[in-house]
Backbone as ProteinMPNN parsed JSONL, in Angstrom:
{"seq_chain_A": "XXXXXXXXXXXXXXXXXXXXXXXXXXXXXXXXXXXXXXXXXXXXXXXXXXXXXXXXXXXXXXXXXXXXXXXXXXXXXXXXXXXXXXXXXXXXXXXXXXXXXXXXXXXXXXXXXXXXXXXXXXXXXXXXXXXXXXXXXXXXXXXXXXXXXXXXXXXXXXXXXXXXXXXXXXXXXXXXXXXXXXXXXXXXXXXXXXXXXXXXX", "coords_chain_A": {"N_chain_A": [[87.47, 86.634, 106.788], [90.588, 87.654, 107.423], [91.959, 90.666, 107.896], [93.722, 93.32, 106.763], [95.456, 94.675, 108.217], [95.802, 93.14, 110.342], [96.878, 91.13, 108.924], [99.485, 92.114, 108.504], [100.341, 92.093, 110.578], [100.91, 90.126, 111.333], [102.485, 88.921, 109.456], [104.81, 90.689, 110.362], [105.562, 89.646, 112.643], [106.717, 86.977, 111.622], [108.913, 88.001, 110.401], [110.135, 89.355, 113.025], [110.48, 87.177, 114.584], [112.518, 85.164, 112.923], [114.977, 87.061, 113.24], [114.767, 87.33, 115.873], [115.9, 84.931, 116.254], [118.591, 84.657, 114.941], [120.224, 87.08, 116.293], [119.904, 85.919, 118.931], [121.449, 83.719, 118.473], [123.516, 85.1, 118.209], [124.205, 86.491, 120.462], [123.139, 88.749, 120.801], [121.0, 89.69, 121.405], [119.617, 91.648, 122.973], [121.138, 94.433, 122.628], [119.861, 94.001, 119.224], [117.316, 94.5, 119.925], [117.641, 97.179, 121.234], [118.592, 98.88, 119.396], [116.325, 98.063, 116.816], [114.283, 99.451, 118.079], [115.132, 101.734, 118.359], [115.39, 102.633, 115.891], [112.876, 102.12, 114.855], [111.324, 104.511, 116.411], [113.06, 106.633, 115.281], [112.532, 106.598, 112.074], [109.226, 106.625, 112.477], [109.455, 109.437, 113.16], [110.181, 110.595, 110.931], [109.182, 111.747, 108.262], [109.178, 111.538, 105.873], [111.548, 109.486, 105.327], [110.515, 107.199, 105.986], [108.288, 107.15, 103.774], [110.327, 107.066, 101.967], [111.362, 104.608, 102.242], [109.078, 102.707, 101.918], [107.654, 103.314, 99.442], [106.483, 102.165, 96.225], [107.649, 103.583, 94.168], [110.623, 103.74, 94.371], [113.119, 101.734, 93.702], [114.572, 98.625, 94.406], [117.414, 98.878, 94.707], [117.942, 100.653, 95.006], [117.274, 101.804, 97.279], [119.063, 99.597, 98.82], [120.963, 100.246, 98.877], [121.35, 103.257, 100.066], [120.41, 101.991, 102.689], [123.162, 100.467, 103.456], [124.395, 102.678, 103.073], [124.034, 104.059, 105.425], [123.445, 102.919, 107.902], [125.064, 100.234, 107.922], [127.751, 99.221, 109.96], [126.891, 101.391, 111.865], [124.884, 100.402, 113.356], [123.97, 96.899, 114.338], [125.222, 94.312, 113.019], [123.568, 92.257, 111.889], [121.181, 93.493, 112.495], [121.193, 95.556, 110.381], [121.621, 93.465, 108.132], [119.245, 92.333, 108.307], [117.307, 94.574, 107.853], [117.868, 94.587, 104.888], [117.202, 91.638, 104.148], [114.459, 92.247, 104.212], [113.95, 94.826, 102.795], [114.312, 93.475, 100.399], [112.346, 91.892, 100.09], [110.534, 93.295, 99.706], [109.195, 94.274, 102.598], [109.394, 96.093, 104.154], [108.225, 98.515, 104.858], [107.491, 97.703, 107.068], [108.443, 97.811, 109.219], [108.425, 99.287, 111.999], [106.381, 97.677, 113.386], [107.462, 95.1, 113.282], [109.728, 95.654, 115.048], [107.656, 96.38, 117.491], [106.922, 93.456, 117.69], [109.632, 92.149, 118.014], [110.503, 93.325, 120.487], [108.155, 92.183, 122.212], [108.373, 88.936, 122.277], [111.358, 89.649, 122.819], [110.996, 90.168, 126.0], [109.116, 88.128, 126.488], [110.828, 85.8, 126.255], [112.476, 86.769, 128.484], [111.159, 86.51, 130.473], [109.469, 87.979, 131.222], [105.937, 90.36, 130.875], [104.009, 92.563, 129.429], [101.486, 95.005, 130.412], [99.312, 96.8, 129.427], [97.826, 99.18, 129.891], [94.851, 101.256, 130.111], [92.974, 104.002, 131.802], [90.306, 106.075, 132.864], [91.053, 107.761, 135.813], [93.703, 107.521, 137.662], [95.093, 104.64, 138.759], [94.609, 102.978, 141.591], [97.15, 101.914, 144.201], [96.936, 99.555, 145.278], [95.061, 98.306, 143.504], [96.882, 98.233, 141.594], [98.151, 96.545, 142.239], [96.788, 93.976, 142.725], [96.191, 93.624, 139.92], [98.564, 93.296, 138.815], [99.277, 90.896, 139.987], [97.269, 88.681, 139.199], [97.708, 88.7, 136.565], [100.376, 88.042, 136.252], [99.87, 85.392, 137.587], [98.259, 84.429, 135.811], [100.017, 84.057, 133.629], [102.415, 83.503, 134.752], [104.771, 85.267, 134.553], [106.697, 87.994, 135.349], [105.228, 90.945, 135.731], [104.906, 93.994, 133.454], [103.901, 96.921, 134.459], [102.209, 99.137, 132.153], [100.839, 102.114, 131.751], [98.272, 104.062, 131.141], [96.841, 107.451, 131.336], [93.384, 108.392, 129.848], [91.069, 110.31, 129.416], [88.803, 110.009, 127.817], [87.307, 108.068, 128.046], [85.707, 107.814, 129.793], [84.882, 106.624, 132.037], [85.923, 102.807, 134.152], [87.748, 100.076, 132.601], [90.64, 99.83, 130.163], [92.446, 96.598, 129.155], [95.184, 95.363, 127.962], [96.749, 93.1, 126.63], [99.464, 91.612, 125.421], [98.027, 90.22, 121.945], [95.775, 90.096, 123.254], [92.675, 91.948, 123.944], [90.826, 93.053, 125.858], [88.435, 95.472, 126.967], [86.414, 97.288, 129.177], [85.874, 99.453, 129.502], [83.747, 102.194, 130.553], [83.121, 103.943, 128.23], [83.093, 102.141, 126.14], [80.796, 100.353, 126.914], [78.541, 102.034, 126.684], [78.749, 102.473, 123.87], [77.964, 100.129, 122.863], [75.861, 100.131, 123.771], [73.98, 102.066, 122.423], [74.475, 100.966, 120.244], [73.164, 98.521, 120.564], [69.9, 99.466, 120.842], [69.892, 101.003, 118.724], [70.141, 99.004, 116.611], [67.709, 97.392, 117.543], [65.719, 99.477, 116.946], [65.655, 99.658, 114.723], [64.814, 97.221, 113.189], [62.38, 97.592, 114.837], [60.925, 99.397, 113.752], [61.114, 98.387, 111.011], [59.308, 96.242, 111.017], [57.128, 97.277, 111.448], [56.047, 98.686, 113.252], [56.722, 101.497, 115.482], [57.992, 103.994, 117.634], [57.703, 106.825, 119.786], [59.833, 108.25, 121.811], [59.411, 111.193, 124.458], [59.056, 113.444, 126.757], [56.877, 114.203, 129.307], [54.712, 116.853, 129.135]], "CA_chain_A": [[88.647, 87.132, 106.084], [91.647, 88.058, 108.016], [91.826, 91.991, 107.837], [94.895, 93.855, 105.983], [96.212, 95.184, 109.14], [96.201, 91.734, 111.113], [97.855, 90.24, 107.932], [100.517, 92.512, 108.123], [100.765, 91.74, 112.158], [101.274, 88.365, 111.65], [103.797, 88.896, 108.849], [106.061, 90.996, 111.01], [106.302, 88.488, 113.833], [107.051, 86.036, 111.141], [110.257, 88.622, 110.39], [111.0, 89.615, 114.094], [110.886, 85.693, 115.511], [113.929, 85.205, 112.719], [115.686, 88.414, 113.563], [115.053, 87.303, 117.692], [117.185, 83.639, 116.223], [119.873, 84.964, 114.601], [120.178, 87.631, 117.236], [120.427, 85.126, 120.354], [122.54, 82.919, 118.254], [125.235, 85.635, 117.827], [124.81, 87.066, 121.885], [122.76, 90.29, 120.752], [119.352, 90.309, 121.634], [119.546, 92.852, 123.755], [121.833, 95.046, 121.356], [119.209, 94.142, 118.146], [115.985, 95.244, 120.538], [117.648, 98.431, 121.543], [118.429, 98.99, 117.756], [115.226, 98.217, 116.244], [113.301, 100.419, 118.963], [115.379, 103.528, 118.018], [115.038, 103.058, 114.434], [111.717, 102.666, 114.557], [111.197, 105.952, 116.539], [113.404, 107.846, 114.165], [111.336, 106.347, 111.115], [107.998, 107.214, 112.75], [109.731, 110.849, 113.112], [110.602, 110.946, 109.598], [107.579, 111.353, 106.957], [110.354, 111.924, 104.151], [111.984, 108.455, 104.77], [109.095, 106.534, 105.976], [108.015, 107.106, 102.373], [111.689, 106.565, 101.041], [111.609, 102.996, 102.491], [107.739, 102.297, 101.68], [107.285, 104.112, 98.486], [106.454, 101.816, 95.012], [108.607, 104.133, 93.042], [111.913, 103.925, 94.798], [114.006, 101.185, 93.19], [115.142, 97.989, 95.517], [118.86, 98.692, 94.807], [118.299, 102.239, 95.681], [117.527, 101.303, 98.921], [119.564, 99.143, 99.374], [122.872, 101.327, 98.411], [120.847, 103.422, 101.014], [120.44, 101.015, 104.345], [124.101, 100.396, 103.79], [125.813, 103.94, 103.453], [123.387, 105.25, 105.972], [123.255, 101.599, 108.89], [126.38, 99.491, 108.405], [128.694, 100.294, 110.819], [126.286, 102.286, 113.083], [124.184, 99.404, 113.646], [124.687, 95.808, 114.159], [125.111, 93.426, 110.868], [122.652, 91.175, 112.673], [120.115, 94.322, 112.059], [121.108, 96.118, 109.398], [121.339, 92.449, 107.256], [117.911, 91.838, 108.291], [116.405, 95.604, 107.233], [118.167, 94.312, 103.692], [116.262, 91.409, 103.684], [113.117, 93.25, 104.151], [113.873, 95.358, 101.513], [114.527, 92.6, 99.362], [111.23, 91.51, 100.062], [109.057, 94.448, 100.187], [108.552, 94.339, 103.336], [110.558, 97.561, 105.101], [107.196, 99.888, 105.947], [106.842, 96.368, 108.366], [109.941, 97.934, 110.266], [107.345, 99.438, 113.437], [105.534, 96.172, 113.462], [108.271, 93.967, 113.186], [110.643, 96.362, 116.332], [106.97, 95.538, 118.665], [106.559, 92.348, 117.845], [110.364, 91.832, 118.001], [110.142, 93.202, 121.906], [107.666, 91.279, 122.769], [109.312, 88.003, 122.129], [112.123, 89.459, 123.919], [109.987, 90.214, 127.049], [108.512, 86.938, 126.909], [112.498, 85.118, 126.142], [113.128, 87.397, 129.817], [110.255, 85.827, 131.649], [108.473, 89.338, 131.391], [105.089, 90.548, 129.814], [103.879, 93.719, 129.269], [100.476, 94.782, 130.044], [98.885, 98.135, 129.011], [96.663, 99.608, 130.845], [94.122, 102.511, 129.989], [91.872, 104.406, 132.679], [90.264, 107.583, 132.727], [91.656, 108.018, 135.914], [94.805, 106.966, 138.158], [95.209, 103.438, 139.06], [95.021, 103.003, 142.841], [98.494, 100.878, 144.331], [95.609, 97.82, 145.621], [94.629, 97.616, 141.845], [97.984, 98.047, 140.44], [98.885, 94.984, 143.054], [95.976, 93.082, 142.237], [96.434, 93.472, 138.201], [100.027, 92.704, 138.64], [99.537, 89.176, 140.817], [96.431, 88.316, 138.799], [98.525, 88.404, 135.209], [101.114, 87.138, 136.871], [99.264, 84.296, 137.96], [98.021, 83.28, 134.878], [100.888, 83.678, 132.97], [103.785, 82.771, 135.071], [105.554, 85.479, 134.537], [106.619, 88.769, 135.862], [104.464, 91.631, 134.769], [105.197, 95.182, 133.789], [102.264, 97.411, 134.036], [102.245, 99.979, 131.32], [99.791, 103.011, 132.257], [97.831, 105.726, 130.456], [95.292, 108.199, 131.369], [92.686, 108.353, 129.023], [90.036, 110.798, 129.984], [87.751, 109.89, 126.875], [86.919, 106.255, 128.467], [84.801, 107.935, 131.398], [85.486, 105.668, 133.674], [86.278, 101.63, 133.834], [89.416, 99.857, 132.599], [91.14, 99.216, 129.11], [93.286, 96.292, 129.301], [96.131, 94.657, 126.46], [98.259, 92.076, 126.692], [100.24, 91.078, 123.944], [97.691, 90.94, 120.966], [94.631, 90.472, 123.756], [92.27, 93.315, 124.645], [89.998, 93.208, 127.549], [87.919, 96.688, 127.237], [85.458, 97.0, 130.39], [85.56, 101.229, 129.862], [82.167, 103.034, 130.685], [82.586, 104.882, 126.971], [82.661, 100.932, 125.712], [79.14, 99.829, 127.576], [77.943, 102.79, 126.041], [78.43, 102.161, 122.201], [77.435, 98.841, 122.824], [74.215, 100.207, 124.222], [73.34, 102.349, 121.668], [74.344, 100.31, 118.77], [71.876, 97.783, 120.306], [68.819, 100.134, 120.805], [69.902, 101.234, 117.009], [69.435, 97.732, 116.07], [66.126, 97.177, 118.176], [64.593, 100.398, 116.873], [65.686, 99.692, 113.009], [64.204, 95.874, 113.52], [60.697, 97.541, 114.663], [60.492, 100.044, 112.293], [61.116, 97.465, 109.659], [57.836, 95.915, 111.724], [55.771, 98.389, 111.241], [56.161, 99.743, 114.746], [57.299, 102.56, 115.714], [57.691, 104.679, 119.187], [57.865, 108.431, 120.02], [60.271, 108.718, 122.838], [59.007, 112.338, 124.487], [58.732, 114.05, 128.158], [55.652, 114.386, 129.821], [54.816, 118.254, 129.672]], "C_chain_A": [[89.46, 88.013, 107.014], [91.919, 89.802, 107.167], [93.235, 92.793, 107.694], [95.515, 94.08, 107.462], [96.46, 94.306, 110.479], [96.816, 91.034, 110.072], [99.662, 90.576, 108.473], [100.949, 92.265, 109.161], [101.238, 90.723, 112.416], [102.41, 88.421, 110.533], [105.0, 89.225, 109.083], [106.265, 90.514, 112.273], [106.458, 87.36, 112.911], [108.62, 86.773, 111.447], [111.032, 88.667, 111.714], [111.297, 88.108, 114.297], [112.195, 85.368, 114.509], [114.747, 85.671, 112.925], [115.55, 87.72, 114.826], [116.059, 85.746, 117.408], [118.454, 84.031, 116.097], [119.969, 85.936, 115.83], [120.821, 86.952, 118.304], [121.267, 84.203, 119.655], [123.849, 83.513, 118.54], [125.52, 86.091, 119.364], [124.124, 88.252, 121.742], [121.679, 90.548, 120.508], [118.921, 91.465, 122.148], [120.177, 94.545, 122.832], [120.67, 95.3, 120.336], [117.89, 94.967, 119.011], [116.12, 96.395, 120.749], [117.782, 99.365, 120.064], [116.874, 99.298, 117.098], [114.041, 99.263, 116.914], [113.97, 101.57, 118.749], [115.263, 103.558, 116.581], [114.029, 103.02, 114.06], [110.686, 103.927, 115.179], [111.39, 107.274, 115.38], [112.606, 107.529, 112.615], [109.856, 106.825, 110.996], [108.139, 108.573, 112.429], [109.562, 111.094, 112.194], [109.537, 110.726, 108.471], [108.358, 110.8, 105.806], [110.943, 110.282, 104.089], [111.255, 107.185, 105.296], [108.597, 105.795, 104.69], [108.459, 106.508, 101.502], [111.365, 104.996, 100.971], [110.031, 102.196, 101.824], [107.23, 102.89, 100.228], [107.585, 102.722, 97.258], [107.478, 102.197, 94.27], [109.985, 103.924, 93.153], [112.039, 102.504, 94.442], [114.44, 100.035, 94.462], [116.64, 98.683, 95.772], [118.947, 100.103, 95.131], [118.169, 102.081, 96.996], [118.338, 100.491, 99.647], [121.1, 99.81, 99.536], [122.322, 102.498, 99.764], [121.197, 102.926, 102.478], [122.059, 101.053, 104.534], [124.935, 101.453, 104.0], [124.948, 104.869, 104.892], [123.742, 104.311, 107.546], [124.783, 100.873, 109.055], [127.345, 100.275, 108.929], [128.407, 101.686, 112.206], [125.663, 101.148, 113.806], [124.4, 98.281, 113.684], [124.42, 95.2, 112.867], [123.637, 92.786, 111.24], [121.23, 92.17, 111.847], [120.047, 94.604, 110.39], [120.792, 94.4, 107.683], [119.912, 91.787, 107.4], [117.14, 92.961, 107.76], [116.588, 95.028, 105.334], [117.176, 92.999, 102.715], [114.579, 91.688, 103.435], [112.911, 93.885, 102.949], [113.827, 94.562, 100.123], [112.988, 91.939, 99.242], [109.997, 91.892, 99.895], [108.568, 94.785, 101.154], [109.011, 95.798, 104.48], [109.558, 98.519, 105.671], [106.685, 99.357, 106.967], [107.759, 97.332, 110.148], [108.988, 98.068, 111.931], [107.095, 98.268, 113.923], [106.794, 95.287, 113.895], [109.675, 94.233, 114.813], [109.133, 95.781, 117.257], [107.406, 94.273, 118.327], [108.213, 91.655, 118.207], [110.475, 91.954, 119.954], [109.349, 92.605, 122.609], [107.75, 89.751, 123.031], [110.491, 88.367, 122.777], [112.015, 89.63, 125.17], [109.369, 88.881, 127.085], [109.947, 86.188, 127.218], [112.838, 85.589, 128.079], [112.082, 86.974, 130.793], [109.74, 87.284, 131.793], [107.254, 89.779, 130.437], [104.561, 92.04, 130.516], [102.216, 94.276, 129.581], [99.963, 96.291, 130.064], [97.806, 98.637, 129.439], [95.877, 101.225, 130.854], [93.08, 102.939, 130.992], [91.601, 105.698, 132.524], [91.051, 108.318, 134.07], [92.845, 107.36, 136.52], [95.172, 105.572, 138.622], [95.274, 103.952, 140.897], [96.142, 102.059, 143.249], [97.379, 99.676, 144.779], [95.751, 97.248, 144.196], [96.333, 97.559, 141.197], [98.547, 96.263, 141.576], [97.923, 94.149, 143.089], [96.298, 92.819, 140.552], [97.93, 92.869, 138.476], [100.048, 91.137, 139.246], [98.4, 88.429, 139.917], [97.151, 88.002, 137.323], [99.43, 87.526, 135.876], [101.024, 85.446, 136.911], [98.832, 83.837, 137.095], [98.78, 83.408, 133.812], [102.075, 83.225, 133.174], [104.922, 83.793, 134.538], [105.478, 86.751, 134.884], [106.125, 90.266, 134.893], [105.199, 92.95, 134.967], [104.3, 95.77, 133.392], [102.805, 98.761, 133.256], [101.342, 101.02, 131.539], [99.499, 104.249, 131.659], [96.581, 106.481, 130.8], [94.428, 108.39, 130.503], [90.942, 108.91, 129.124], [88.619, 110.794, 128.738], [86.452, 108.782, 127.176], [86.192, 106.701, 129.607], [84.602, 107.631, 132.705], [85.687, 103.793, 133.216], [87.921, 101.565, 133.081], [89.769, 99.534, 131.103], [92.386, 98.355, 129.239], [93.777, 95.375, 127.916], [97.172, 93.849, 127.288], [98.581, 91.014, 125.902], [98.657, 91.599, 122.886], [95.883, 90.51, 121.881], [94.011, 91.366, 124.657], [90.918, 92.962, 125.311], [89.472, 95.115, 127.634], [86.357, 96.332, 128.431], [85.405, 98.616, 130.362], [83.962, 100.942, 129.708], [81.531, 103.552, 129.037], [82.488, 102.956, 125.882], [81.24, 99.969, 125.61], [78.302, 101.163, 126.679], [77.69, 102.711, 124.433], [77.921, 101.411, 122.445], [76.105, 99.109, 123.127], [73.247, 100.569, 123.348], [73.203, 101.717, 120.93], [73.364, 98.628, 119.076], [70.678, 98.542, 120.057], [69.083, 101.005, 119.133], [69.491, 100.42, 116.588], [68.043, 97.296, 116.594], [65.14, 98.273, 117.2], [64.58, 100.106, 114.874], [64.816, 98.212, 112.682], [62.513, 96.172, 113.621], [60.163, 98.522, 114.265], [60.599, 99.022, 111.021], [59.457, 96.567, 109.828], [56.98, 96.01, 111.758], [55.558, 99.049, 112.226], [56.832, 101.023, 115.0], [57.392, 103.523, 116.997], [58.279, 106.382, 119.49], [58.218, 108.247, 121.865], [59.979, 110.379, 123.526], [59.244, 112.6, 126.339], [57.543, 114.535, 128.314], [55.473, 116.158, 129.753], [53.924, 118.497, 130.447]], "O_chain_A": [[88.982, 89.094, 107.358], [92.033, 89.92, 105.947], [93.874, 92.839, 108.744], [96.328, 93.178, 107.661], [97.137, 94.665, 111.443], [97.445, 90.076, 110.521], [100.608, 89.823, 108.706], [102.168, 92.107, 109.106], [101.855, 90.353, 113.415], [103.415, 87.804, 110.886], [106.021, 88.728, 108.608], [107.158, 90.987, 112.976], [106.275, 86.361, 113.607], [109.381, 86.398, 112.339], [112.185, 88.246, 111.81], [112.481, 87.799, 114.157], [113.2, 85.252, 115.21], [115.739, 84.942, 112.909], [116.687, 87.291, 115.022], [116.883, 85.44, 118.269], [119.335, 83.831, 116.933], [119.63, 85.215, 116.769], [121.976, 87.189, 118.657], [122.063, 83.733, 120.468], [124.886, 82.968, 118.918], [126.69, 86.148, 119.742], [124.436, 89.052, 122.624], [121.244, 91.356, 119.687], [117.967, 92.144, 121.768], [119.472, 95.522, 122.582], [120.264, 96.461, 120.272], [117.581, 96.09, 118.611], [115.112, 97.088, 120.615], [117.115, 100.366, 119.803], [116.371, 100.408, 116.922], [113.098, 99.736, 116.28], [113.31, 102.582, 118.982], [115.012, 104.653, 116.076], [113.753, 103.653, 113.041], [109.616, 104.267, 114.675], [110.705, 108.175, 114.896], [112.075, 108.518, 112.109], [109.306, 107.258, 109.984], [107.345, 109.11, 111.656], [108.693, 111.957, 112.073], [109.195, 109.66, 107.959], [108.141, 109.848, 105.056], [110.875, 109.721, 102.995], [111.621, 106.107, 104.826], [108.48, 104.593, 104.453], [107.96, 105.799, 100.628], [111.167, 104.324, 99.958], [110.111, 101.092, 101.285], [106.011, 102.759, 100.122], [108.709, 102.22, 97.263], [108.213, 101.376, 93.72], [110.638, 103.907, 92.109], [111.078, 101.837, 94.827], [114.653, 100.567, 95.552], [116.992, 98.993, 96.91], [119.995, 100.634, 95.499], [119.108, 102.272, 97.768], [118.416, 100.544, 100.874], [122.026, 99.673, 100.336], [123.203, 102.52, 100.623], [122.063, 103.384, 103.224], [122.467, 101.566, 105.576], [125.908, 101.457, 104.754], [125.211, 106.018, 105.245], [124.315, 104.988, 108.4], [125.49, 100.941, 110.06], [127.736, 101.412, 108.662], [129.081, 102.403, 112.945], [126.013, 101.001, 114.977], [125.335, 98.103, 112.904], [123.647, 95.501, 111.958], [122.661, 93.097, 110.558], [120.506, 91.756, 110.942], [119.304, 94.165, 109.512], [120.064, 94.42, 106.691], [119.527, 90.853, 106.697], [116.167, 92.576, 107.111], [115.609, 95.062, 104.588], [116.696, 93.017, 101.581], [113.811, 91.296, 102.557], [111.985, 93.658, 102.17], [113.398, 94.97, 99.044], [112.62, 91.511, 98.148], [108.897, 91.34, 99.895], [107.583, 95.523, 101.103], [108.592, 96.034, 105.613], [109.782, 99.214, 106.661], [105.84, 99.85, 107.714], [107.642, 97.363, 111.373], [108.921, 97.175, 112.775], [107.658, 97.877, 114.946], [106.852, 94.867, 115.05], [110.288, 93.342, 115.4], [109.337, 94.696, 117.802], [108.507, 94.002, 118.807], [108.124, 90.54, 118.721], [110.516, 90.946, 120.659], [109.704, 92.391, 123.768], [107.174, 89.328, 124.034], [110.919, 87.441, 123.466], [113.017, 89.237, 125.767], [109.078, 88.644, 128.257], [110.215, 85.977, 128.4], [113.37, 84.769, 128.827], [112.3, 87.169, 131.989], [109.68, 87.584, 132.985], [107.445, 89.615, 129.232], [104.673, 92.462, 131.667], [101.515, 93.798, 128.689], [100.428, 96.943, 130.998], [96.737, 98.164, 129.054], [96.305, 102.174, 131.512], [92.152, 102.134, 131.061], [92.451, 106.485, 132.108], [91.682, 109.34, 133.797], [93.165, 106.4, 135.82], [96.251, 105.869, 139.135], [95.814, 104.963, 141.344], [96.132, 101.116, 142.457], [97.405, 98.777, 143.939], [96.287, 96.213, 143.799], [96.707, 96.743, 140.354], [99.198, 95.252, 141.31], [98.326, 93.181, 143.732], [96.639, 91.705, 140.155], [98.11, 91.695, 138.151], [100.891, 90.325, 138.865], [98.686, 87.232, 139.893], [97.066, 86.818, 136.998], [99.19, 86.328, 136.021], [101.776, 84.581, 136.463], [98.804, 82.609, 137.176], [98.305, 82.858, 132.818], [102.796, 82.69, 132.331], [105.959, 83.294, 134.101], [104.312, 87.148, 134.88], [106.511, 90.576, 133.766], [105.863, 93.249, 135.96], [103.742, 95.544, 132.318], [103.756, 99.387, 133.725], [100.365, 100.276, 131.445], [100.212, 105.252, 131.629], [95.447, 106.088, 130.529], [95.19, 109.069, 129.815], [89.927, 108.231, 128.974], [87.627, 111.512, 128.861], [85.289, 108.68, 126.787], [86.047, 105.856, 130.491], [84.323, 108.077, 133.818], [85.596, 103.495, 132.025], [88.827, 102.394, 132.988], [88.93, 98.729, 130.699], [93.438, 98.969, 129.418], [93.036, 94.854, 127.083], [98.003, 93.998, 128.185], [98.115, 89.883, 125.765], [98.184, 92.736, 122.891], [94.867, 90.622, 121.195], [94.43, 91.64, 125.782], [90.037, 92.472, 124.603], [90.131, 95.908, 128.307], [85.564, 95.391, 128.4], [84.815, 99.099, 131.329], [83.264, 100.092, 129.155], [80.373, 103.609, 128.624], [81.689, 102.867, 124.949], [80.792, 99.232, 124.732], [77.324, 100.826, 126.012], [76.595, 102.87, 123.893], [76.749, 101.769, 122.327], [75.221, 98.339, 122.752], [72.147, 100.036, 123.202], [72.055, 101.508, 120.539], [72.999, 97.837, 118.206], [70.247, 98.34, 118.922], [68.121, 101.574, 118.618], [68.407, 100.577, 116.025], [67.295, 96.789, 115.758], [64.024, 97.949, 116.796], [63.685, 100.339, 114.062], [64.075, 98.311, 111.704], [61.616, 95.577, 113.023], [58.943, 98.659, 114.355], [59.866, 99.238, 110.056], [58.675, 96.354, 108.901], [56.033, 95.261, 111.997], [54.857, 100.058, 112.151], [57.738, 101.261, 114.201], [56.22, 103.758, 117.291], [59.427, 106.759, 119.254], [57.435, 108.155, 122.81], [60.618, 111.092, 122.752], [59.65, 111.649, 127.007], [57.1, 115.317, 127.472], [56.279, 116.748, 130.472], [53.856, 119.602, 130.984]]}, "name": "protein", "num_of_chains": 1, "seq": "XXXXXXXXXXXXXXXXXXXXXXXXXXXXXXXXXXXXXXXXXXXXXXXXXXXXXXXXXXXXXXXXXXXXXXXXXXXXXXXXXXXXXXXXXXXXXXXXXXXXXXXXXXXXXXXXXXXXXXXXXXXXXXXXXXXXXXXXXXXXXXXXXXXXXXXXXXXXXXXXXXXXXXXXXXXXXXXXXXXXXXXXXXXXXXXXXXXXXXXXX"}
């Protein structure tokens, strides 16, 4: 069973891939991407209309009398007539979801992909020019490495690109270790075995 928060991932690249048609039909892909990436900043910002737009109680036609005295005319039609159908649909707390997934489709459309990259610490320039010719190479297209420190991950690499993740961190090998020797030790206690880990005194 496909998991509420991959439903909803796949529902807002249903929305963006229409929004990225109409868009390049009219000449304003570039325009709608820079759009949807600041309105879904200022949305994130905003608890109060976050809510407004995502909230049960609030009324379609209130929102929609909304989007328009607040969007048309700041924003392109292209956008703002696509937040409308959203709203019309229920779907408007997609908006985040639907601004990535909308950039990423236009990053792919530009012959570019994105790839995200977590380490505890700095990338050395070798590895960033190995990771970059190695994506590259098996996607055919020109990469942009994305980079975060992440001093929780101990050491090793976290890598994303698009919706695949590649974890190889140190703090990764580690759950995995325990949560086998959890499962080994719950397996031979169920056994009847049992073992007293201790230090020699």
């Amino acid at each position: 069973m496909a998991s509420t928060g991959g439903k909803e991932s796949a529902i807002a690249k249903v929305y963006a891939t229409a929004i990225h048609e109409v868009a390049k039909s009219t000449g304003q892909v570039d325009l709608v991407a820079k759009e949807l990436r600041g309105l879904a900043d200022f949305i994130a910002k905003d608890a109060a209309f976050q809510l407004f737009l995502d909230s049960p109680t609030v009324d379609m036609e209130s929102r929609k009398l909304t989007l328009e005295k607040l969007f048309r005319g700041k924003y392109s039609d292209v956008l703002v007539d696509s937040l409308q159908v959203l709203n019309r649909n229920e779907r408007l707390g997609l908006i985040g979801q639907v601004a990535k997934a909308f950039h990423l489709l236009h990053e792919e459309a530009m012959g570019r992909v994105e790839l995200h990259v977590r380490t505890a610490a700095p990338l050395s320039d070798p590895m960033r020019v190995r990771l970059r010719e190695r994506i590259a190479t098996a996607t055919g297209k020109q990469v942009d490495l994305l980079e975060r420190i992440d001093s929780s991950l101990i050491g090793g690499i976290v890598l994303q690109l698009g919706d695949r993740k590649f974890d190889g961190s140190v703090r990764r090998k580690l759950t995995t270790m325990a949560n086998i020797l959890l499962e080994r030790s719950s397996r031979e206690l169920h056994n009847g075995k049992a073992y007293v880990v201790g230090a020699a005194g």
